[in-house]
VOPA-747397 format. One record per residue: residue number from 1; x, y, z of N, C-alpha, C, O, CB in turn. Coordinates in Angstrom, 2 decimals. Atoms other than C-alpha are relative to their C-alpha. Glycine has a CB too. Example, Ala and Ser with C-alpha at 12.3 -4.5 7.8 and 13.67 -1.06 7.14 Angstrom:
<nodes>
node i 1	npx 0.89	npy -1.19	npz 0.00	capx 12.30	capy -4.50	capz 7.80	cpx 0.90	cpy 1.20	cpz 0.00	opx 1.94	opy 1.18	opz 0.66	cbpx -0.99	cbpy 0.03	cbpz 1.25
node i 2	npx -0.82	npy -1.19	npz -0.06	capx 13.67	capy -1.06	capz 7.14	cpx -0.77	cpy 1.09	cpz 0.73	opx -0.26	opy 2.20	opz 0.90	cbpx 0.41	cbpy 0.46	cbpz -1.42
</nodes>
This chain:
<nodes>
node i 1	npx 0.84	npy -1.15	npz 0.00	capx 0.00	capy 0.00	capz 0.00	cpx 0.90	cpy 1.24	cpz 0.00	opx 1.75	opy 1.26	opz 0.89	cbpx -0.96	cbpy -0.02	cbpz 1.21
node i 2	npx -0.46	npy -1.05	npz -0.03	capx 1.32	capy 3.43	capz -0.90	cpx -0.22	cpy 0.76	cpz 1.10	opx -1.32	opy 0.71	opz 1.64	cbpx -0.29	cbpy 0.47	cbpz -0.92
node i 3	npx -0.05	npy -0.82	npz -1.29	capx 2.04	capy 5.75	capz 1.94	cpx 0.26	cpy 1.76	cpz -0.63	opx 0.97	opy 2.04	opz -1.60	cbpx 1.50	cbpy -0.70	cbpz 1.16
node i 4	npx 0.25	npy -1.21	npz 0.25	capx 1.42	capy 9.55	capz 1.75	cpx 0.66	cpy 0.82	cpz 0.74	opx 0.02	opy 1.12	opz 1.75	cbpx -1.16	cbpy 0.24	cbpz 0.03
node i 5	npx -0.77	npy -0.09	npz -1.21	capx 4.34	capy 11.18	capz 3.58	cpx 0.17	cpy 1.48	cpz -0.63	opx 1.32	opy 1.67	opz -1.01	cbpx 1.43	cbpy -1.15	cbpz 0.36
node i 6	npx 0.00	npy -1.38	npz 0.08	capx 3.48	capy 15.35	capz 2.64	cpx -0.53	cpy 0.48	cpz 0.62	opx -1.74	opy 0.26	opz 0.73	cbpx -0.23	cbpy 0.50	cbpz -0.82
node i 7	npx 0.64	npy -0.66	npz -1.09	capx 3.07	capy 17.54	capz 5.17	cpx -0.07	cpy 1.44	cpz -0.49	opx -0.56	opy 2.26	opz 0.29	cbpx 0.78	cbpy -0.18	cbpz 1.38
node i 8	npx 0.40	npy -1.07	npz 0.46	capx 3.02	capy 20.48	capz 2.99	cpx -1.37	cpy 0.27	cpz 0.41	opx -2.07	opy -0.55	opz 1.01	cbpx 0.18	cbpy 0.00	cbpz -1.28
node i 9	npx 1.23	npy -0.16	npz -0.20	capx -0.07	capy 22.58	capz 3.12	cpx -0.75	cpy -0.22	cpz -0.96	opx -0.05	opy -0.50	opz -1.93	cbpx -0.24	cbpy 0.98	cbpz 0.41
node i 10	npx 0.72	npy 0.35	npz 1.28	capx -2.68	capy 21.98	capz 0.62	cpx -0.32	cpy 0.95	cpz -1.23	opx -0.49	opy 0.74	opz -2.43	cbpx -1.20	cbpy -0.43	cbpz 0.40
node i 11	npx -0.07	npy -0.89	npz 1.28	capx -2.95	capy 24.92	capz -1.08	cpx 1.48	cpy 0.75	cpz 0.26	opx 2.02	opy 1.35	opz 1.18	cbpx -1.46	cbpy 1.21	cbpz -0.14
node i 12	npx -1.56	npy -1.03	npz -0.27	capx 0.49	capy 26.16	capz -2.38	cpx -0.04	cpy 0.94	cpz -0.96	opx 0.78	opy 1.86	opz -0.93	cbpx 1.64	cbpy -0.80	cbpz -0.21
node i 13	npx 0.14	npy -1.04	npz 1.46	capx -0.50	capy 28.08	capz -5.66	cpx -0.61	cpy 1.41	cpz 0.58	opx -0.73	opy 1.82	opz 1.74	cbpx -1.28	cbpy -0.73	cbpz -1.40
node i 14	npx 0.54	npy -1.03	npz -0.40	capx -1.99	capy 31.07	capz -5.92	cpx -1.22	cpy 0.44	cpz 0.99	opx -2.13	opy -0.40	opz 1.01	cbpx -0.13	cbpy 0.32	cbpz -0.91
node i 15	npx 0.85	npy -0.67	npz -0.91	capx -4.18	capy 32.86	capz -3.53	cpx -1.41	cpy -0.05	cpz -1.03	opx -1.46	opy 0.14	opz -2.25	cbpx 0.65	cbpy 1.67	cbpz 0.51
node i 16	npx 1.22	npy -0.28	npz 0.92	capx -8.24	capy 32.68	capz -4.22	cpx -0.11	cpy 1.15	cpz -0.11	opx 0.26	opy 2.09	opz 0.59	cbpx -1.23	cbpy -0.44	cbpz 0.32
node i 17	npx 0.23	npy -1.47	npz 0.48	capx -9.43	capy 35.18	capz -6.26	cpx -1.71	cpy -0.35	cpz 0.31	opx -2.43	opy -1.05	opz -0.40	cbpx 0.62	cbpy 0.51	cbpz -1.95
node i 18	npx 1.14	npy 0.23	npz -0.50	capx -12.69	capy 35.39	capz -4.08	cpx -1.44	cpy 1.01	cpz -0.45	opx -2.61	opy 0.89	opz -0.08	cbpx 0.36	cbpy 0.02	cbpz 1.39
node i 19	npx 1.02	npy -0.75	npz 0.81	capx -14.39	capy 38.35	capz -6.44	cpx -0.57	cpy -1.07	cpz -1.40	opx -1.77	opy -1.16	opz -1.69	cbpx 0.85	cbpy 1.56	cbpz -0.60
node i 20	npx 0.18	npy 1.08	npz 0.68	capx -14.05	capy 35.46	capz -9.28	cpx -1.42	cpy -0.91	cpz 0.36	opx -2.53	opy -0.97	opz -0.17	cbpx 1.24	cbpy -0.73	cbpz 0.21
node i 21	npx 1.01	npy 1.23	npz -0.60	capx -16.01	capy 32.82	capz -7.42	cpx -1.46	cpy 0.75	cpz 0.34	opx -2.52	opy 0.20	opz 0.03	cbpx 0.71	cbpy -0.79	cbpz 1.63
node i 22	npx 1.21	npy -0.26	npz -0.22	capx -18.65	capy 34.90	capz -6.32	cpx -0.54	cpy 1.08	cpz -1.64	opx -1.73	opy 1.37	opz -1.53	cbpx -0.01	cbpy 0.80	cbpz 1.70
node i 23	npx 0.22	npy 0.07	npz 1.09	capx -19.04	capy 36.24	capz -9.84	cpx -0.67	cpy -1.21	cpz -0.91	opx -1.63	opy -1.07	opz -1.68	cbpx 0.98	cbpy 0.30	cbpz -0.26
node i 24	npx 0.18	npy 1.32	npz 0.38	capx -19.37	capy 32.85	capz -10.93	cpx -1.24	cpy -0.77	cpz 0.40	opx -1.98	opy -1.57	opz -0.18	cbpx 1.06	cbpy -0.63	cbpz 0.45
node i 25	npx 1.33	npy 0.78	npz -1.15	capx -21.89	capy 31.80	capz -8.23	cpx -1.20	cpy 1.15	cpz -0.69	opx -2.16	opy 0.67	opz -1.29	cbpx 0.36	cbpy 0.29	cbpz 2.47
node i 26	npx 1.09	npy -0.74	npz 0.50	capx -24.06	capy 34.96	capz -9.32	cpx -0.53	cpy -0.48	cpz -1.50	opx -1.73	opy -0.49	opz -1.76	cbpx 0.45	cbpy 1.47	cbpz -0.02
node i 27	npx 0.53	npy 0.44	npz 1.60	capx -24.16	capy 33.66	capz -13.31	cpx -0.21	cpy -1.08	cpz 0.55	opx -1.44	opy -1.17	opz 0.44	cbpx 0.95	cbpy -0.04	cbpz -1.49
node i 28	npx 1.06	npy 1.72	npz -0.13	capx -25.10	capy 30.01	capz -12.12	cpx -1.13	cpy 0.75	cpz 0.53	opx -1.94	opy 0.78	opz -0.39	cbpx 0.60	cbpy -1.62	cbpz 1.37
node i 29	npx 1.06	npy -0.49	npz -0.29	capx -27.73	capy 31.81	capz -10.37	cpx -1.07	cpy 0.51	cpz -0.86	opx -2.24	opy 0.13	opz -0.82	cbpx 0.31	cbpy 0.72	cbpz 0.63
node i 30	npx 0.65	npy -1.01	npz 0.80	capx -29.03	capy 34.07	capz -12.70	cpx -0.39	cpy -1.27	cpz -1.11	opx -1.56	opy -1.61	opz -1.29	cbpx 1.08	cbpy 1.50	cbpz -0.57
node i 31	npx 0.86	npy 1.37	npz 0.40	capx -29.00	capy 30.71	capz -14.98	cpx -0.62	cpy -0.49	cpz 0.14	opx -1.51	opy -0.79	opz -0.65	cbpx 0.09	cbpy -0.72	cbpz -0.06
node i 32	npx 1.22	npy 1.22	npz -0.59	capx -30.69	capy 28.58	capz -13.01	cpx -1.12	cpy 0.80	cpz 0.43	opx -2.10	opy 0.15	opz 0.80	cbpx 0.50	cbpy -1.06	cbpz 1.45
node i 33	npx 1.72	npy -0.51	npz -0.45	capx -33.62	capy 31.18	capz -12.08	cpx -0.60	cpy 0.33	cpz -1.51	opx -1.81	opy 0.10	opz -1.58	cbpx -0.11	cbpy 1.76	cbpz 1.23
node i 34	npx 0.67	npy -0.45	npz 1.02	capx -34.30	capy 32.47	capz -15.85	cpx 0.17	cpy -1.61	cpz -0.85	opx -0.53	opy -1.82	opz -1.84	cbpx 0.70	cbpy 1.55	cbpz -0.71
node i 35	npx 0.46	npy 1.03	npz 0.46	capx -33.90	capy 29.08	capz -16.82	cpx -1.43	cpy -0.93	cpz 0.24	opx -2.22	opy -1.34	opz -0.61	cbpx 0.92	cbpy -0.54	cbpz 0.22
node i 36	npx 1.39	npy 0.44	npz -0.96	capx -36.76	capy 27.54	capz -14.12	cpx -1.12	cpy 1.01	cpz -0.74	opx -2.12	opy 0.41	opz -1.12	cbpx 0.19	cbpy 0.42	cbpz 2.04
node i 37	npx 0.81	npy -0.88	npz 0.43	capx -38.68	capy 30.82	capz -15.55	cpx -0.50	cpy -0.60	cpz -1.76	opx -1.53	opy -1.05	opz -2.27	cbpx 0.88	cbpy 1.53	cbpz 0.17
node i 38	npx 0.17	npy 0.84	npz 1.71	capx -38.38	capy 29.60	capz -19.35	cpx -0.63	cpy -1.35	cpz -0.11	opx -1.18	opy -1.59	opz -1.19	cbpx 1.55	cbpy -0.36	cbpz -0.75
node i 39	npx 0.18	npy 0.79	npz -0.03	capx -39.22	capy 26.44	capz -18.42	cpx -1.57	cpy 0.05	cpz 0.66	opx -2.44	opy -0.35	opz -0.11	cbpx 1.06	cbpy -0.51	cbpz 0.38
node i 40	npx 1.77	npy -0.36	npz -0.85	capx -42.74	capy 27.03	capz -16.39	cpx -0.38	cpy 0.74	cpz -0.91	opx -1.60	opy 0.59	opz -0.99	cbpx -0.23	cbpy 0.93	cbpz 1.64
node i 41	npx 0.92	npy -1.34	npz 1.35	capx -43.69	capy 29.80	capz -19.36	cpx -0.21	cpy -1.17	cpz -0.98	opx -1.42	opy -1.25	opz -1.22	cbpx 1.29	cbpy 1.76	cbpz -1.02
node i 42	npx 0.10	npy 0.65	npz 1.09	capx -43.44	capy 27.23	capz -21.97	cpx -0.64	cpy -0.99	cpz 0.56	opx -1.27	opy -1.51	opz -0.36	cbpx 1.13	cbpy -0.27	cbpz -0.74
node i 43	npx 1.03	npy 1.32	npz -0.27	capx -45.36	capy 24.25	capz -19.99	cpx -1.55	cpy 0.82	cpz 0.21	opx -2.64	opy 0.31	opz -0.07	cbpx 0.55	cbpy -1.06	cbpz 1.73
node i 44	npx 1.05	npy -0.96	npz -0.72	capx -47.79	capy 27.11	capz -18.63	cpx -0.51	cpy 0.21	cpz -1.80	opx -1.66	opy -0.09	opz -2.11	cbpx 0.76	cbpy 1.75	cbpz 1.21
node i 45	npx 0.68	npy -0.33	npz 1.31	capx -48.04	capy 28.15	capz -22.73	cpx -0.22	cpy -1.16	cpz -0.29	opx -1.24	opy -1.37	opz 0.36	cbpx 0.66	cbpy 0.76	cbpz -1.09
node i 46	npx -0.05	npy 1.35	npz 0.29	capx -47.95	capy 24.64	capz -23.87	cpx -1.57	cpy -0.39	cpz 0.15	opx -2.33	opy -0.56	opz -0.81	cbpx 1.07	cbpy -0.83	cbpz 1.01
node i 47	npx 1.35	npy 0.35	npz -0.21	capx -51.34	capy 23.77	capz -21.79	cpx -1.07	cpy 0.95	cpz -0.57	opx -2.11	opy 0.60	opz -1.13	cbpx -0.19	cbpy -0.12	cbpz 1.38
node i 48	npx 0.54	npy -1.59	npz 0.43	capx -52.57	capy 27.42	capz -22.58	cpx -0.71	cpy -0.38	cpz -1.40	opx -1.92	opy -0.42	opz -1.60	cbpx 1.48	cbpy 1.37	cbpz -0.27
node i 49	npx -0.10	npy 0.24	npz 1.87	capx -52.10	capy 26.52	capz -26.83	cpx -1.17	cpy -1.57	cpz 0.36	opx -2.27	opy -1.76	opz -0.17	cbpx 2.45	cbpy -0.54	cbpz -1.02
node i 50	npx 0.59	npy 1.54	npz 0.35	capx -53.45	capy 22.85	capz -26.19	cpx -1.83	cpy 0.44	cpz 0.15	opx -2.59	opy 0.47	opz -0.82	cbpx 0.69	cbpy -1.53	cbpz 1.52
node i 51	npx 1.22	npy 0.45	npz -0.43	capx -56.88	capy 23.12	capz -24.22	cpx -0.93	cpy 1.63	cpz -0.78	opx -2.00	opy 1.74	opz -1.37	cbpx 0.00	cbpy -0.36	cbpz 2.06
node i 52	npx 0.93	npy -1.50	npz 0.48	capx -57.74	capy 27.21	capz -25.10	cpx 0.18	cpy 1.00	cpz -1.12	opx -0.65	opy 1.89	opz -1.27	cbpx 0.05	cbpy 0.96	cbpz 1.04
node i 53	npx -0.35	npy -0.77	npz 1.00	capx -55.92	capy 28.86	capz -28.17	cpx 0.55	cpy -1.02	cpz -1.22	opx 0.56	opy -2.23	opz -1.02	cbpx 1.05	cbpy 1.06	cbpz 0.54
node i 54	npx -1.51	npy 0.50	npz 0.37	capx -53.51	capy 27.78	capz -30.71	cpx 1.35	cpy 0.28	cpz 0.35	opx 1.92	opy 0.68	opz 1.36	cbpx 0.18	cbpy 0.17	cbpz -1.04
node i 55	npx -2.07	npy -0.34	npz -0.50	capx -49.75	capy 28.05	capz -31.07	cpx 0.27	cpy 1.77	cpz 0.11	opx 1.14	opy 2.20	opz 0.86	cbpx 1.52	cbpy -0.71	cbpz -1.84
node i 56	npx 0.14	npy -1.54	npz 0.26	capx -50.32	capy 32.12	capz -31.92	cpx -0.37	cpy 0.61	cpz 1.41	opx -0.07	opy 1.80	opz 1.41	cbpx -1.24	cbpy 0.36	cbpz -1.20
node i 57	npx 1.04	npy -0.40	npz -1.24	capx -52.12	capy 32.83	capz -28.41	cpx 0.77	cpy -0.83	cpz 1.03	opx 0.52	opy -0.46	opz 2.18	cbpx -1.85	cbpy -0.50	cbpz -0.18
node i 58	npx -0.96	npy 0.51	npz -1.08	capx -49.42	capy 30.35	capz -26.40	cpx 1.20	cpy 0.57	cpz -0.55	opx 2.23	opy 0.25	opz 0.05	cbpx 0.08	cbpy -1.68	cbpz 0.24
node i 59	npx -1.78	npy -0.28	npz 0.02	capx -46.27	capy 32.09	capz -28.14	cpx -0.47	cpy 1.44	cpz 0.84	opx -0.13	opy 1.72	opz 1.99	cbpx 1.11	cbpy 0.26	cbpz -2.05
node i 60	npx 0.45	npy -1.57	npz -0.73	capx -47.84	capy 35.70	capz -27.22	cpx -0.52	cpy -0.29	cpz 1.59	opx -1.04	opy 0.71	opz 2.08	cbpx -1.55	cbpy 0.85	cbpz -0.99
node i 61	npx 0.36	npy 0.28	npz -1.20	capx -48.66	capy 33.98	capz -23.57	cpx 1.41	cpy -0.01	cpz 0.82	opx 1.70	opy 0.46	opz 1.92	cbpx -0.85	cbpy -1.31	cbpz 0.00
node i 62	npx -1.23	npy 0.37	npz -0.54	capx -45.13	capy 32.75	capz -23.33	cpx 0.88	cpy 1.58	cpz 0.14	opx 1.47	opy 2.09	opz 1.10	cbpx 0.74	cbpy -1.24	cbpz -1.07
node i 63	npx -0.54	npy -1.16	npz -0.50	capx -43.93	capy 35.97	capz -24.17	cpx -0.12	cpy 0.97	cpz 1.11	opx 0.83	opy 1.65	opz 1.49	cbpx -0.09	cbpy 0.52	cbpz -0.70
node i 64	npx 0.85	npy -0.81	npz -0.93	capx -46.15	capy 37.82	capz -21.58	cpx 0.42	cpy -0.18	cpz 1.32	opx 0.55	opy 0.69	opz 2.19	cbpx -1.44	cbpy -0.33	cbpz -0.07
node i 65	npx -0.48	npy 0.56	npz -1.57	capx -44.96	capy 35.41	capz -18.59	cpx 1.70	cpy 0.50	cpz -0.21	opx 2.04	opy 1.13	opz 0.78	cbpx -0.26	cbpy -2.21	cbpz 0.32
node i 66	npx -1.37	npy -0.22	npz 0.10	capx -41.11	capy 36.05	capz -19.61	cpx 0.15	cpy 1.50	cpz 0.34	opx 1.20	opy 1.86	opz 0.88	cbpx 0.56	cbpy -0.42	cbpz -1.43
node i 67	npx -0.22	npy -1.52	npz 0.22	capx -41.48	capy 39.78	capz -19.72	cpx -0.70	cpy 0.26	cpz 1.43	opx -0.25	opy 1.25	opz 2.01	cbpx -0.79	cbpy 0.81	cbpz -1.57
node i 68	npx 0.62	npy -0.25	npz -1.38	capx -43.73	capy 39.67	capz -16.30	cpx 1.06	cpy -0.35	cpz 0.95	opx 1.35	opy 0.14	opz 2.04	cbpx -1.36	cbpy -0.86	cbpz 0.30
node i 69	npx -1.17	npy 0.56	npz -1.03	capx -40.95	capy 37.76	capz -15.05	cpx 1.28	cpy 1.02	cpz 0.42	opx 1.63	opy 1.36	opz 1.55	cbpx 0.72	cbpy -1.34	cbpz -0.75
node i 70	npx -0.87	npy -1.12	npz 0.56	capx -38.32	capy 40.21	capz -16.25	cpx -0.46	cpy 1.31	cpz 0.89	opx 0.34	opy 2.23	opz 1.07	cbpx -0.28	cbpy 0.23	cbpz -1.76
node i 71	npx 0.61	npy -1.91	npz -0.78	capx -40.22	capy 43.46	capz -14.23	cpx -0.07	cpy -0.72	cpz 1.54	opx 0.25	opy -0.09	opz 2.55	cbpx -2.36	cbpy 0.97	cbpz -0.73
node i 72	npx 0.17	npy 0.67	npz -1.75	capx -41.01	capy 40.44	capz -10.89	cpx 1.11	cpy -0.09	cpz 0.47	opx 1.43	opy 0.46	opz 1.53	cbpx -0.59	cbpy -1.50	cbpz 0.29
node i 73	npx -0.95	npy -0.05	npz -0.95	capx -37.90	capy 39.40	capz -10.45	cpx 1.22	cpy 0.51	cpz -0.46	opx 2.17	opy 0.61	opz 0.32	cbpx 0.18	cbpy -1.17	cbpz 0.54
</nodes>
């Protein structure tokens, strides 16, 4: 069995760049909420087009929730 005999510290490189990371964390964010948003507009138009309009009356629905979204959050 190999033996692990460094007592260095674990980080020896450069220093975090801790404006980076939280940059980073804000665009996954901002992804993952206007994504969840895109995704509920288009099932929300989807049923919209199926049971009460056509496709003309669920794209102009979808647009409506995206742009409500856009001023909510």
């Amino acid at each position: 069995m190999a033996e692990h005999h460094n007592t260095a510290p674990a980080e020896l490189g450069a220093p975090m760049d801790y404006a980076e990371h939280e940059k980073t964390y804000e665009g996954f964010l901002a992804v993952a909420k206007w994504g969840t948003v895109a995704v509920v507009a288009v099932l929300i138009a989807m049923a919209f087009g199926f049971f009460v309009g056509g496709i003309f009356s669920a794209t102009v629905l979808f647009i409506l929730i995206c742009v409500a979204a856009w001023f909510l959050l």
